[in-house]
N, C-alpha and C positions, 0 to 999 in steps of 0.2 A: 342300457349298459349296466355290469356289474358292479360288485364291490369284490370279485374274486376275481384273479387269473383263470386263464385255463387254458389246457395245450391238448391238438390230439395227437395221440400214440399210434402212426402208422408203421408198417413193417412192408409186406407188398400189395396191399390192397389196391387194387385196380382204380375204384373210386374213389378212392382214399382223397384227391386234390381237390374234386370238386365236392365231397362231404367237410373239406375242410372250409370252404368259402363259406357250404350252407352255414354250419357251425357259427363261425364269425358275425356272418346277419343274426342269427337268430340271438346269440350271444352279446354282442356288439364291441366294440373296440376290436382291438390285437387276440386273437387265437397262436398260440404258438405251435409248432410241431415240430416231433422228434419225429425223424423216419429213420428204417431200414437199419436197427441198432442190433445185432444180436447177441441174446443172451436176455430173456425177457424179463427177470429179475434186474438184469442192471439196467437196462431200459425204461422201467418204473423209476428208478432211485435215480436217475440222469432227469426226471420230468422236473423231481423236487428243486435243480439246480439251476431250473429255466424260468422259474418263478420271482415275483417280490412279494407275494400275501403268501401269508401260512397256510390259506386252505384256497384253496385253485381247482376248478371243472379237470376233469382231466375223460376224455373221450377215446374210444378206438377209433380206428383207422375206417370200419366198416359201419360204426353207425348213422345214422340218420336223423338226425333230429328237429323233434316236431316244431312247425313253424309259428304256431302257438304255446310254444313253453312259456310258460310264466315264470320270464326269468328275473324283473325287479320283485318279486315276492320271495324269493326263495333266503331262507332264514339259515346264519348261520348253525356250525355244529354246535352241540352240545359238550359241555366238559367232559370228555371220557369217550367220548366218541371219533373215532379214527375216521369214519368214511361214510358218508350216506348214500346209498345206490338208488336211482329213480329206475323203473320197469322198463324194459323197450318191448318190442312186439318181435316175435320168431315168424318169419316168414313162408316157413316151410312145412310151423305143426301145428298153427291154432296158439303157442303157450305164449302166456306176455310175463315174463318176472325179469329178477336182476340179469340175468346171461345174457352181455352184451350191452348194458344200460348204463346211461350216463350215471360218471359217479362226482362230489364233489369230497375232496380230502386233503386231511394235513400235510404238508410236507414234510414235519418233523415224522409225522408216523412213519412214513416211507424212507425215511432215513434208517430209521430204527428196525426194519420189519425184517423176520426174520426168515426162516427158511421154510416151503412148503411147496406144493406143485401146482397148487392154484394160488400164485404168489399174492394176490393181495389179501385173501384169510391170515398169511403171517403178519399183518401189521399189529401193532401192537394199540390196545384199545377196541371198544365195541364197532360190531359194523352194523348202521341203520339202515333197514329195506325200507323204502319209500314205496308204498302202492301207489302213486300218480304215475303213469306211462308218460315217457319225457321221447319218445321216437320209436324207431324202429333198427333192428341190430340187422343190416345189409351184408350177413357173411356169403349169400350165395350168388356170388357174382362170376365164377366159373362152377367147373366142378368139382377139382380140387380143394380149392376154398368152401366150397359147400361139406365136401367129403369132412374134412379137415375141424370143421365145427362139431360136428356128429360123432368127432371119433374122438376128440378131447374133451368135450364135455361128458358124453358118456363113459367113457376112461374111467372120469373120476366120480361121478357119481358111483358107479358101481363098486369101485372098491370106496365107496365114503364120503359126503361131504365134508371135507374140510370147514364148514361154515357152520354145523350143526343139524346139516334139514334129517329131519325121519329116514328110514330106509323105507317106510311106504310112499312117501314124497319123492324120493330119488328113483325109486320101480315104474311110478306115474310120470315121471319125465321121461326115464327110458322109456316108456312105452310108449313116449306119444314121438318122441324125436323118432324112433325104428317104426313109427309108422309113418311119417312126411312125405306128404303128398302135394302139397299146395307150392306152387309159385316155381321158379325157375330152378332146377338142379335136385330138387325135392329129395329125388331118387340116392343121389348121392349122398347128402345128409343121411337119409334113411340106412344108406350101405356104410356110412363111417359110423354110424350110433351100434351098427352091428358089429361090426368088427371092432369099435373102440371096447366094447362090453366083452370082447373074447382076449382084446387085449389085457384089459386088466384081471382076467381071470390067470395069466402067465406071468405078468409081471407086479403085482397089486405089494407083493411081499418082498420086494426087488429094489429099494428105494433108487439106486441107480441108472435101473430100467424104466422106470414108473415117468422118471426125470424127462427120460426121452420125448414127450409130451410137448415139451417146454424146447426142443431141436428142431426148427423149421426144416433146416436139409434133411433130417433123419425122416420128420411126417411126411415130403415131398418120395421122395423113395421109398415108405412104408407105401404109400397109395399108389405108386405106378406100378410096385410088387404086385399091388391085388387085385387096383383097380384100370392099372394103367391101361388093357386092352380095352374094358368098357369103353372108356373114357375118349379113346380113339373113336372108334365104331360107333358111339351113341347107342 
């Protein structure tokens, strides 16, 4: 058991209930969970309300995490430090960094955080990457949801990390997401990192559009626009 809270942040994640048990074991004590909130901005700043420590695990809906975390070792933040991300494992391209990876942070930060379309770069304060791999980020549990990974993350890499990485860094994840091959829905990953990269080519200068990212109805009807026949037919 911790000395931190922590809640996962599901929305419709399929396995979302039974990744919340593993969480729990692996964690121990009480896991808490917000589902099916929308508006994913206020659905972070609703996490901070569900807490009683300042700094609390806070998990998606889709990840996995490993049953060997070392979770009494794990050391509080640092002064000035908002968030520390631990690594999860991509299923579908080989890559293991923060996308998808357990994070541990303040709740004041997220009180305070301000506006961006990879809503937890606007917190305020540094964010720590953790190179220890703490699971695995389980987004490809249909197609949709596969798609739907592939085409927000690549979105924003290509018009920019919010976070700081390189533009040679963000060209080597698109490359390797638009290539995904491995493990269940692969293809569709691969088909949303394609079409997220032509999205942002239209909407990159758009802050309104760009936004749409962040509208689950909006990405469920962007994919059945492009992919929906796929997705039928297999």
């Amino acid at each position: 058991m911790t000395n931190f809270d922590a809640v996962q942040l599901s929305y419709d994640e399929p396995l979302a209930s039974s990744l919340h048990t593993r969480l729990a074991r692996v964690l121990g004590g009480t896991v808490k969970r917000l589902h099916g909130v929308r508006g994913m901005r206020r659905a972070y700043r609703l996490t901070a309300e569900m807490v009683d420590t300042e700094t609390f695990f806070l998990a998606d809906g889709d990840f996995a995490i490993d049953p060997e975390f070392p979770t009494a070792t794990v050391e509080p933040l640092s002064d000035g430090v908002a968030m520390r991300v631990w690594q999860a494992v991509n299923p579908v391209n080989g890559l293991t960094y923060g996308y998808g990876g357990l994070k541990l942070i303040r709740r004041s930060a997220l009180r305070e955080m301000g506006q961006a379309v990879d809503v937890l770069a606007a917190l305020p304060g540094r964010v720590e990457f953790c190179r220890q791999t703490a699971g695995v980020t389980r987004f490809n549990q249909t197609p949709f949801h596969a798609w739907r990974a592939g085409f927000r993350e690549c979105a924003m890499l290509a018009r920019g990390s919010e976070y700081g990485m390189t533009d040679v860094s963000a060209q080597e994840r698109i490359a390797a997401w638009t290539a995904s091959r491995d493990g269940e829905f692969a293809s569709y990953s691969a088909a949303g990192a394609r079409d997220g990269v032509d999205f942002a080519k239209v909407a990159a200068r758009n802050p309104q559009h760009f936004e749409a990212l962040n509208d689950p109805p909006w990405l469920y009807q962007h994919f059945t626009t492009l992919r929906g026949e796929q997705a039928v037919t297999g």
